[in-house]
N, C-alpha and C positions, 0 to 999 in steps of 0.2 A: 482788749474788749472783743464782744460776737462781732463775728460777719456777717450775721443773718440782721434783715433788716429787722427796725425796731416797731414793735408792736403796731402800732398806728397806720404804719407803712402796709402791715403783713394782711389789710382787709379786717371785717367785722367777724366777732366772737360769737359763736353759735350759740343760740337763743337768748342774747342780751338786744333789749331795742337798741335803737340806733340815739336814742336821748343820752344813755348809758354806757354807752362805745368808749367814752373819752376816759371814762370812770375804769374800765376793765382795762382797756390797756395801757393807764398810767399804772396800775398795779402789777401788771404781767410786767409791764419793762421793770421796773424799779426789784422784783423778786430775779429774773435774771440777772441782774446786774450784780446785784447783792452778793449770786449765787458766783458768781463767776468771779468776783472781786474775792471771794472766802477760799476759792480753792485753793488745799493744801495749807490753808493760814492755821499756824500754829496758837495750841490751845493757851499756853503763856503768854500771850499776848493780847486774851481777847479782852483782856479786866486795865490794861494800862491804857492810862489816861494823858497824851504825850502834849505837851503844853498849856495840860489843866483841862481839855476838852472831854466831851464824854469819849468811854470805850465802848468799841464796836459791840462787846454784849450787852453794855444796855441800851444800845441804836437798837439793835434787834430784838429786844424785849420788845424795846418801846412802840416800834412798827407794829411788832404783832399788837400789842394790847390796843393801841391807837385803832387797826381796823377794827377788831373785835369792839371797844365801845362806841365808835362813831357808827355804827352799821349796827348796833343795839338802838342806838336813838334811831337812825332811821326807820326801825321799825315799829317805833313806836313805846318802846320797850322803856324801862331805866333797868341802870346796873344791880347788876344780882351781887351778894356780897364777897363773892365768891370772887369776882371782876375787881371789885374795892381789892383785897387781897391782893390781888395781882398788878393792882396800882402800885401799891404802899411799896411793894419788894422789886419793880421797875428800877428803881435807884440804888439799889443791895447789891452788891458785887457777891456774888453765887458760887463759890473757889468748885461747887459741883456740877454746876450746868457747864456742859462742852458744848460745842460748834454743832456735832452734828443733831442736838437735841436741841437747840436755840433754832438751826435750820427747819427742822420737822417743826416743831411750833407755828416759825413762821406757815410753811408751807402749807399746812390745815388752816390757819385762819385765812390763808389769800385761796383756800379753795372754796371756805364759808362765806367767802365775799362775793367771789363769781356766784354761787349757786342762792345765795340772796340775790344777785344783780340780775339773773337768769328767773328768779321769782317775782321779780317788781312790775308789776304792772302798772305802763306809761300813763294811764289816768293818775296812779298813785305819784308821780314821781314832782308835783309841785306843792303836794300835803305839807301844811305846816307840823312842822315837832320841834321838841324839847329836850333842853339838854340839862342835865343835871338837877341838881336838889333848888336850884334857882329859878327854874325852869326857862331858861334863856332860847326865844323863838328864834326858828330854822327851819329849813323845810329839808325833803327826804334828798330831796338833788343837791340841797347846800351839804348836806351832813356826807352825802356819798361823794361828792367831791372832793368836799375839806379833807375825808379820811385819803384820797388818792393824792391830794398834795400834799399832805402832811406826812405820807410814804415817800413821796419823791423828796421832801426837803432833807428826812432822816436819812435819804439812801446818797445825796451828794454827802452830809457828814458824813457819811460812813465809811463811801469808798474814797475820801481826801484822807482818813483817819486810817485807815490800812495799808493808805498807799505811803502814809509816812510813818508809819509801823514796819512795815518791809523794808524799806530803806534802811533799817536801822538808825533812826535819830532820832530823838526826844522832844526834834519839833519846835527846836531852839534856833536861831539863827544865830 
């Protein structure tokens, strides 16, 4: 793992308020970690699922899609169908997406996120919204959080899921 200390540590994210602080550097840490856990991680490996658990390319689907719709609801937005699409094929093992095109995806959306979290303005940040066809109440700060824990939780499966992928073992005891 970095030497550099972990986001939180490193001071405030230029032109994120400080309501929002907690939300940016849960996702700065969770994309280096990610980044660092991948290097050199071979592409055969990215679709196996070692004791039935997901594989690290659909953690990484999944992250990206995760901020990309939770930070659509935060804005007030619902999903284009375009997003639907990109639900449905989260769970499709992809024998043509590689690592470093899985990595780019990620990285564009944790840069749509900063630069949404750099646009919010703190009066907006305790607006009620809605999520889905249900329309299930949240506000802008629950949805921008949710989407930064729910990157941290996918990025602990992920890097336990590579690290016993490198080992070489199936994950069996």
């Amino acid at each position: 793992m970095s030497n550099q200390a972990e986001f939180w540590l490193s001071g405030p994210i230029e032109g994120i308020t400080p309501m929002l602080q907690p939300v940016a550097h849960a996702i700065l840490q969770a994309q280096r970690e990610i980044k660092e856990a991948l290097s050199d991680f071979p592409d055969d490996l990215l679709r196996v699922r070692p004791g039935g658990v997901a594989s690290p390319a659909f953690h990484l689907q999944h992250i990206a899609g995760v901020l990309d719709r939770l930070f659509t609801y935060a804005r007030g937005e619902q999903l284009s169908p375009a997003q639907f699409d990109y639900l449905k094929k989260e769970g499709q093992e992809d024998e043509k997406l590689k690592l470093p095109e899985l990595i780019s995806h990620l990285d564009l959306q944790v840069e749509a996120a900063l630069k949404q979290l750099r646009e919010t303005p703190s009066s907006q940040i305790p607006e009620p919204r809605f999520v889905g066809r249900k329309q299930i109440p949240s506000s802008v700060l629950g949805l921008l959080f949710h989407a930064a824990e729910h990157m941290q939780r996918h990025t602990g499966q992920l890097l336990v899921t590579v690290r016993v992928l490198r080992s070489g073992t199936d994950g069996q005891t």
